[in-house]
C-alpha positions as CSV (number, residue, x, y, z in Angstrom):
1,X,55.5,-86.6,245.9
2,X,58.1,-89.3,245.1
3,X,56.7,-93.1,245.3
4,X,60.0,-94.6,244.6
5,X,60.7,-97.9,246.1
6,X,63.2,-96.5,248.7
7,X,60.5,-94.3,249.5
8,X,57.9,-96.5,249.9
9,X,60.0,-99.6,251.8
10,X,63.2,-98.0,252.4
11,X,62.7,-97.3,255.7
12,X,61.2,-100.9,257.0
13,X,64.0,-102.5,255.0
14,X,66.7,-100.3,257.1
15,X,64.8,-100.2,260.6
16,X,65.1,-105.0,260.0
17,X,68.4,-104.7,259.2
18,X,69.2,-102.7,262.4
19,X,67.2,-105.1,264.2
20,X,68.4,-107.7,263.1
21,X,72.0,-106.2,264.0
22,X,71.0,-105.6,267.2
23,X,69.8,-108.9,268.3
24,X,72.9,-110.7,267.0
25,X,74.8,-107.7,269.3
26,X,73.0,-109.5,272.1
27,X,73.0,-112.8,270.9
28,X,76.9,-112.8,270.5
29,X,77.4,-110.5,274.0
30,X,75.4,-113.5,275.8
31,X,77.7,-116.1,274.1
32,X,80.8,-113.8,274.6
33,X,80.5,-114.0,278.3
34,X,79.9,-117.2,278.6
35,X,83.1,-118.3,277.3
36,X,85.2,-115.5,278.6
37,X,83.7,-114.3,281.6
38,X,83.6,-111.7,283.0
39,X,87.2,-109.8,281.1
40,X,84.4,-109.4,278.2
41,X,82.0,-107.2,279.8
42,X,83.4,-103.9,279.1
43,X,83.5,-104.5,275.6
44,X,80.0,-106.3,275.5
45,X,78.3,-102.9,277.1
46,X,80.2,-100.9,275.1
47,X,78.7,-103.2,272.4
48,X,75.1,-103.2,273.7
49,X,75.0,-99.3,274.4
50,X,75.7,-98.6,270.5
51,X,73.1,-101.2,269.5
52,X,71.3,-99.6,272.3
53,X,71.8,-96.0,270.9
54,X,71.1,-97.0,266.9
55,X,67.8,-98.5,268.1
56,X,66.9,-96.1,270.2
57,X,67.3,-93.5,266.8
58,X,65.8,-96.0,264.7
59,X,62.3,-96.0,266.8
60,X,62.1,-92.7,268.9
61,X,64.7,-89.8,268.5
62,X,66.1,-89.9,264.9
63,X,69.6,-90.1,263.3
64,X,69.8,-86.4,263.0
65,X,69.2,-84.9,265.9
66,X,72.2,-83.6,268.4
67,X,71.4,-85.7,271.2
68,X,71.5,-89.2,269.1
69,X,74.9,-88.0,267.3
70,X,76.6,-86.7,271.1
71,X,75.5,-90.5,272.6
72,X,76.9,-91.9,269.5
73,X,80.0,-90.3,269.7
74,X,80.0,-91.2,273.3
75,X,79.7,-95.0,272.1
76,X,82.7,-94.4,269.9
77,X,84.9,-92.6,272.8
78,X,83.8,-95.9,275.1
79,X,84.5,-98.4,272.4
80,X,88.1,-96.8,271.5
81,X,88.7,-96.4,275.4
82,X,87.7,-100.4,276.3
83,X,90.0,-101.4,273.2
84,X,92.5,-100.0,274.7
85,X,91.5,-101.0,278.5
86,X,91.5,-104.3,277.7
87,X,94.8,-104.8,275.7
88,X,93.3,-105.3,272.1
89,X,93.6,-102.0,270.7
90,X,95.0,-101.9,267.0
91,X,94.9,-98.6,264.3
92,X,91.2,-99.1,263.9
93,X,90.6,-98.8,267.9
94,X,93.1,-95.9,268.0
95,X,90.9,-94.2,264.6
96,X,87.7,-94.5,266.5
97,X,88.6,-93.2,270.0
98,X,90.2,-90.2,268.1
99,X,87.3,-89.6,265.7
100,X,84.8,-90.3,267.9
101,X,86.4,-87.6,270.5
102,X,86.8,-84.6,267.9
103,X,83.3,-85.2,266.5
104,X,82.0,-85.3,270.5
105,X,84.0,-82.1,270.6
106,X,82.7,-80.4,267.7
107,X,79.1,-81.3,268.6
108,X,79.4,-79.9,271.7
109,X,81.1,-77.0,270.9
110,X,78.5,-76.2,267.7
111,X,75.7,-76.6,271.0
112,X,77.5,-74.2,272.7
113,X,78.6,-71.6,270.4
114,X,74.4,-72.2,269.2
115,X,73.0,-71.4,272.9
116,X,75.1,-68.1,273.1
117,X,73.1,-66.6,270.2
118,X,69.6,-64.8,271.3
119,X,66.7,-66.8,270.9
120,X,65.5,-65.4,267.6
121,X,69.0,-65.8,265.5
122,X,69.0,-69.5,266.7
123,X,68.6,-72.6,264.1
């Protein structure tokens, strides 16, 4: 068995950083509203379900599980779409709506072309 350091504190050190990221999501969504109202709370949910979703693979679910990577992609179809809702969409916006929607797409496909298989040829 490895007792590297990543090994050892790799995890912690990712799961604060995340955390950390997290609370300054809701820090700057609180502060966000309160200047501009209530035009920023599409893109402040969008911004809370992603910190929502990272966390919620951080401490229950895991990154690499298909349900984690369909709501992420689902946080990067919402984030692309509320760019462009709102007026502020640019290339990146545009990148991440279209990304975000073929990798929601393949995921969902891959799940479906999966369940079709009989039970004992399945991953």
């Amino acid at each position: 068995m490895s007792d590297s350091l990543y090994d050892r504190y790799g995890r912690q050190v990712i799961g604060g950083i995340i955390l950390a990221l997290a609370g300054l999501s809701i820090v700057s969504g609180y502060f966000r509203i309160g200047q501009e109202g209530l035009a920023a709370v599409g893109e402040v949910a969008v911004s809370l379900y992603i910190a929502g979703v990272v966390l919620w693979g951080l401490l229950d679910e895991g990154f690499d599980t298909f349900r984690f990577r369909v709501a992420l992609y689902v946080g990067m179809v919402a984030w692309g779409v509320s760019d462009f809702l709102v007026g502020t969409d640019s290339m990146v916006s545009l990148i991440v709506l279209v990304v975000g929607a073929v990798l929601l797409t393949r995921a969902v496909y891959g799940y479906v072309q999966q369940q079709r298989k009989p039970v004992y040829e399945r991953r």
